[in-house]
KEPAKE-603669 format. One line per 3 residues: number of its first residue (from 1); for each residue x, z, y of C-alpha. Coordinates in steps of 0.25 Angstrom, whole numbers, plus 5000, padded with zeros to 4 digits. Each point is the difference from the previous one (the first is absolute). Example, Ala and Ser with C-alpha at 12.3 -4.5 7.8 and 13.67 -1.06 7.14 Angstrom:
% KEPAKE-603669
1) 5049 5031 4982  5006 4998 5014
% end
This chain:
% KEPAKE-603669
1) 4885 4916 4979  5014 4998 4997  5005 5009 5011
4) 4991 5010 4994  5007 4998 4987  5014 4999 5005
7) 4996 5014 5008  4995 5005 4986  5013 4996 4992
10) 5009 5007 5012  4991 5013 4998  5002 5001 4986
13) 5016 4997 4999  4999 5011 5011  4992 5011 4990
16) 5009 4996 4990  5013 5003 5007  4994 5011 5004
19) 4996 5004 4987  5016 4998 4995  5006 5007 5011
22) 4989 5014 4996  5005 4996 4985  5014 5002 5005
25) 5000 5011 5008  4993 5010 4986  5009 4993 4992
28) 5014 5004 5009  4994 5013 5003  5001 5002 4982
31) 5013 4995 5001  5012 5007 5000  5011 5011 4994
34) 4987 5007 4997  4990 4992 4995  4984 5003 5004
37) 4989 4993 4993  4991 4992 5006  4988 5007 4998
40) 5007 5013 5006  5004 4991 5010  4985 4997 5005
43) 4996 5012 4997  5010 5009 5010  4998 4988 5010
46) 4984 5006 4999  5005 5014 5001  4996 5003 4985
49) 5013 4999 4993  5009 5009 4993  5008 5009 5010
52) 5014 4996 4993  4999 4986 5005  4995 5003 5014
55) 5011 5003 5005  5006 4988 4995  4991 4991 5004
58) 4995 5004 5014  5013 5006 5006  5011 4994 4993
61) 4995 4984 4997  4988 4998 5008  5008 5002 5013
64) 5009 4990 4996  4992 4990 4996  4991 5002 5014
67) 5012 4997 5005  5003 4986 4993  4987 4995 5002
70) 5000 5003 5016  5013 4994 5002  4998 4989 4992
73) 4987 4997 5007  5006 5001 5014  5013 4992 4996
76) 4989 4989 4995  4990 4998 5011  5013 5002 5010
79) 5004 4986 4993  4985 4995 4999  5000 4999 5016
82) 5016 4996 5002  4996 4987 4991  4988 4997 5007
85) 5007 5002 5015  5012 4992 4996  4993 4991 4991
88) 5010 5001 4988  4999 5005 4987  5015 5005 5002
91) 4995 5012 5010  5002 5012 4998  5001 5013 5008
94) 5015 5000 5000  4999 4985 5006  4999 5008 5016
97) 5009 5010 4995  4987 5009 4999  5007 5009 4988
100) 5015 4998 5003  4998 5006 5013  4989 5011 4994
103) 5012 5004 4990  5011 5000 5011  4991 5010 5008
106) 4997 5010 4989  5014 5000 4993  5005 5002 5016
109) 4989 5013 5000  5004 5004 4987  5016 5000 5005
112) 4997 5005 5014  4989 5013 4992  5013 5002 4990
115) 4990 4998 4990  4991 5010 5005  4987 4991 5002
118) 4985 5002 4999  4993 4990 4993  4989 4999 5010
121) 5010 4994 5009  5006 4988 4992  4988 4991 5000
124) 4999 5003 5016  5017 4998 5001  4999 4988 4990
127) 4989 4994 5009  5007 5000 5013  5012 4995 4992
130) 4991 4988 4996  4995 4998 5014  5012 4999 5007
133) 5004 4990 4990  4989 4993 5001  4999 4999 5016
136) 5014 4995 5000  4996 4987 4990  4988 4997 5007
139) 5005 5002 5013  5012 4991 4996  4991 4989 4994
142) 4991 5001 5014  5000 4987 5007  4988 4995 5006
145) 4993 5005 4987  5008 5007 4987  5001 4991 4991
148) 4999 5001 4985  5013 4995 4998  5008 5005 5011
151) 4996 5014 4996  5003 4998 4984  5015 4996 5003
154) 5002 5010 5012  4993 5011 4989  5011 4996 4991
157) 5010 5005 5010  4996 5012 5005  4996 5005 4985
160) 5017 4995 4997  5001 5010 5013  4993 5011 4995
163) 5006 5000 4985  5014 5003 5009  4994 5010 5008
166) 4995 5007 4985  5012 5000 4995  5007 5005 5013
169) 4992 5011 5000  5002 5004 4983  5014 5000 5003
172) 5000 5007 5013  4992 5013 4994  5006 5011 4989
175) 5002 4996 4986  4990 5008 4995  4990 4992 5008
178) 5007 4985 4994  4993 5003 4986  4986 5003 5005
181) 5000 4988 5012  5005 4990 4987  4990 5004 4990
184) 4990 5000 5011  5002 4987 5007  5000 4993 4983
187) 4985 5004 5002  4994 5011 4993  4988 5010 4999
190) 5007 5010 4992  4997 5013 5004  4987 4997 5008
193) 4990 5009 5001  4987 5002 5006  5004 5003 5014
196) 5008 4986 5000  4988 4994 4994  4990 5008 5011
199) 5009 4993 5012  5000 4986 4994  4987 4998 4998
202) 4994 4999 5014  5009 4989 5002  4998 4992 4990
205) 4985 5001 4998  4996 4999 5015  5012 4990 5001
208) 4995 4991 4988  4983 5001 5005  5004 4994 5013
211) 5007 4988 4994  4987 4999 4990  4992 4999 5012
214) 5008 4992 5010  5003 4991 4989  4992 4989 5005
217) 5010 5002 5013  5010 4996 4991  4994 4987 4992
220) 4998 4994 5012  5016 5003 5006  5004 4995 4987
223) 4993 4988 5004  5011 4997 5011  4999 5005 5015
226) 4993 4987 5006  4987 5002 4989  5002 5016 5004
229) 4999 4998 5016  4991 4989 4998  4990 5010 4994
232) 5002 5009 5010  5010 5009 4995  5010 5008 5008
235) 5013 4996 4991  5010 5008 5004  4991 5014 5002
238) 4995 4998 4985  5015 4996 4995  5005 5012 5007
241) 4989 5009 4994  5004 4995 4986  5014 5001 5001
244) 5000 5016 5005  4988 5000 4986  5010 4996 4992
247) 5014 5006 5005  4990 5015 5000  4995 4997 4984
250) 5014 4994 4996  5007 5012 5009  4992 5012 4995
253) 5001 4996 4986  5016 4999 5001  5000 5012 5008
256) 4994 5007 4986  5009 4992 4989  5009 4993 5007
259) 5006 4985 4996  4990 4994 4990  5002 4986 5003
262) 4993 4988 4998  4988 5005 4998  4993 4995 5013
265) 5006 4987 4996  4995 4997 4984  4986 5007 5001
268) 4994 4992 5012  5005 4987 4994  4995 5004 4986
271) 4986 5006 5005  4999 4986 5008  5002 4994 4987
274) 4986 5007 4994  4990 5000 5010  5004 4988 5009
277) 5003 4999 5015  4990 5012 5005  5007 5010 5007
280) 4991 5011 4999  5001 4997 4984  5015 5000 5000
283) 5004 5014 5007  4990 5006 4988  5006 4992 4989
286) 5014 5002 5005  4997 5015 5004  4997 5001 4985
289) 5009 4992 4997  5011 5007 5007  4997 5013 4995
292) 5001 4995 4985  5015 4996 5003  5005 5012 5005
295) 4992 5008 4989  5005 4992 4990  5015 5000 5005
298) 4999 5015 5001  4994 5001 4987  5013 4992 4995
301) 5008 5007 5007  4996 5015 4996  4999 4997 4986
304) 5009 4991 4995  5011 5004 5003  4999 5017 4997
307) 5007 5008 5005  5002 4990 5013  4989 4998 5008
310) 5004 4986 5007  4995 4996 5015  4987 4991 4998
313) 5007 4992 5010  5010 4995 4991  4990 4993 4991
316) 4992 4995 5011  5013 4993 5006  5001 4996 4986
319) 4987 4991 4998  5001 4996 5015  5014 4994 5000
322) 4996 4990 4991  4988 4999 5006  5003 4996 5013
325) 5011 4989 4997  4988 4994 4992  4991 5001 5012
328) 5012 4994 5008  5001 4989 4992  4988 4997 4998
331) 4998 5000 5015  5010 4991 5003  4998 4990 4989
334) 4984 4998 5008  5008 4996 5013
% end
């Protein structure tokens, strides 16, 4: 009975948030230097609107905000995995050097391409980035076994390593190219359209259902790996498989808006606040989660300051700064 109820209480927190981030995306998509009502709003999401706000609405806005909640949901259930492999609430995908390497590799293809790049390859050149990053932490951390630990401070290492590599190569191409790499490595979705929102998408929804389904899988590693081979598991398969999950969602999603950080690191913890410990629960609540940062810190960042239009990025680092000496502390102050 009361796992019936707890079961219950986590389903409707989860409607709920679901709810709020639906609320948010009709209330941004109104939002801006032109201003469309909300009524208008549903209405030329159903095709019925006026044709003075469609253009508006589903070329200009709607992209972008496709965009924000995709990359926010990757950046979110990346962290959801890294924090239940590691065991630590201070994971995040730039703990294995999963992003800094992902940025190295796509600010390296802008310089190389003289700027001359199609989008359909920056996910694809920001995955092998993140990959090789990756590989070099776990194999690093491999002794008998990786261990949690091992990889978390070697992942710090190689993501120092790749933020020289970055900036190697922005001051290595044109100065022309400087401008766009900086903005682009802030983290932004300005300037998104439908075709980066067409090869993102893939990724992050076939990506994010298989962490849903094997999140049992990842319950039971959180649990340590003597109770994971103990039932039977092959630890080190089911690790690996996780790990290349969430270097591809947090790799694809920088390889469309670049550096927006601390997202896989605030949504996960946040999300495991709500619904409790269950992994399959918290890569939806954080997916949502997730998506409302970077929806939100766009929103900021393209309204409030007009005629800027500031890099989500920037606020994200903002809240998550903070937010992570808290975390810091506070794990520290438990041991």
């Amino acid at each position: 009975m009361i796992n019936h109820d707890r079961k219950s209480s986590v389903s409707i927190k989860l409607v709920i948030l679901a709810i709020g981030l639906l609320a948010t995306i009709v209330l941004s998509i109104g939002i801006g230097s032109f201003r469309v009502p909300i009524m208008d709003v549903l209405r030329t999401l159903f095709g019925i609107g006026e044709a003075k706000y469609e253009y508006i609405v589903m070329h200009l806005r709607m992209p972008r905000i496709a965009a924000s909640v995709l990359v926010g949901a990757a950046m979110a259930i990346s962290g959801t995995i890294l924090q239940a492999l590691i065991r630590n609430p201070l994971a995040s995908p730039d703990l294995l050097g999963t992003t800094s390497g992902a940025t190295a590799a796509v600010v390296a293809f802008i310089t190389i391409m003289n700027g001359q790049v199609n989008v359909g390859w920056m996910p694809v050149v920001a995955m092998a980035g993140g990959c090789i990053a990756s590989a070099i932490t776990y194999l690093l951390a491999w002794k008998n076994g990786s261990s949690p630990l091992r990889m978390a401070m070697i992942g710090v290492s190689v993501s120092s390593a790749m933020g020289a590599l970055t900036i190697y190569f922005t001051l290595a191409g044109p100065l022309y190219l400087v401008s766009q790499a900086l903005g682009w490595m802030a983290g932004t979705v300005y300037g998104t359209s439908w075709t980066h929102v067409m090869y993102l998408a893939p990724w992050v929804i076939i990506g994010g259902g298989i962490a849903w389904m094997q999140s049992r899988s990842l319950n039971v590693l959180e649990l340590g790996d003597r109770i994971a081979i103990g039932v039977g598991m092959h630890v080190e398969k089911k690790r690996v498989m996780f790990i290349i999950l969430s270097v591809v969602l947090a790799s694809a999603a920088v390889g469309i808006a670049g550096g927006i950080s601390f997202v896989g690191l605030m949504a996960p913890h946040m999300a495991r606040k709500l619904v409790g410990n269950n992994n399959g629960a918290i890569v939806v609540a954080s997916a949502i989660l997730g998506s409302l940062f970077v929806l939100l810190a766009d929103l900021v960042g393209r309204t409030v300051f007009v005629p800027l239009d500031i890099p989500a990025g920037i606020f994200t680092a903002i809240l998550g700064a903070p937010f992570f000496i808290y975390l810091m502390y506070r794990h520290s102050d438990r041991r």
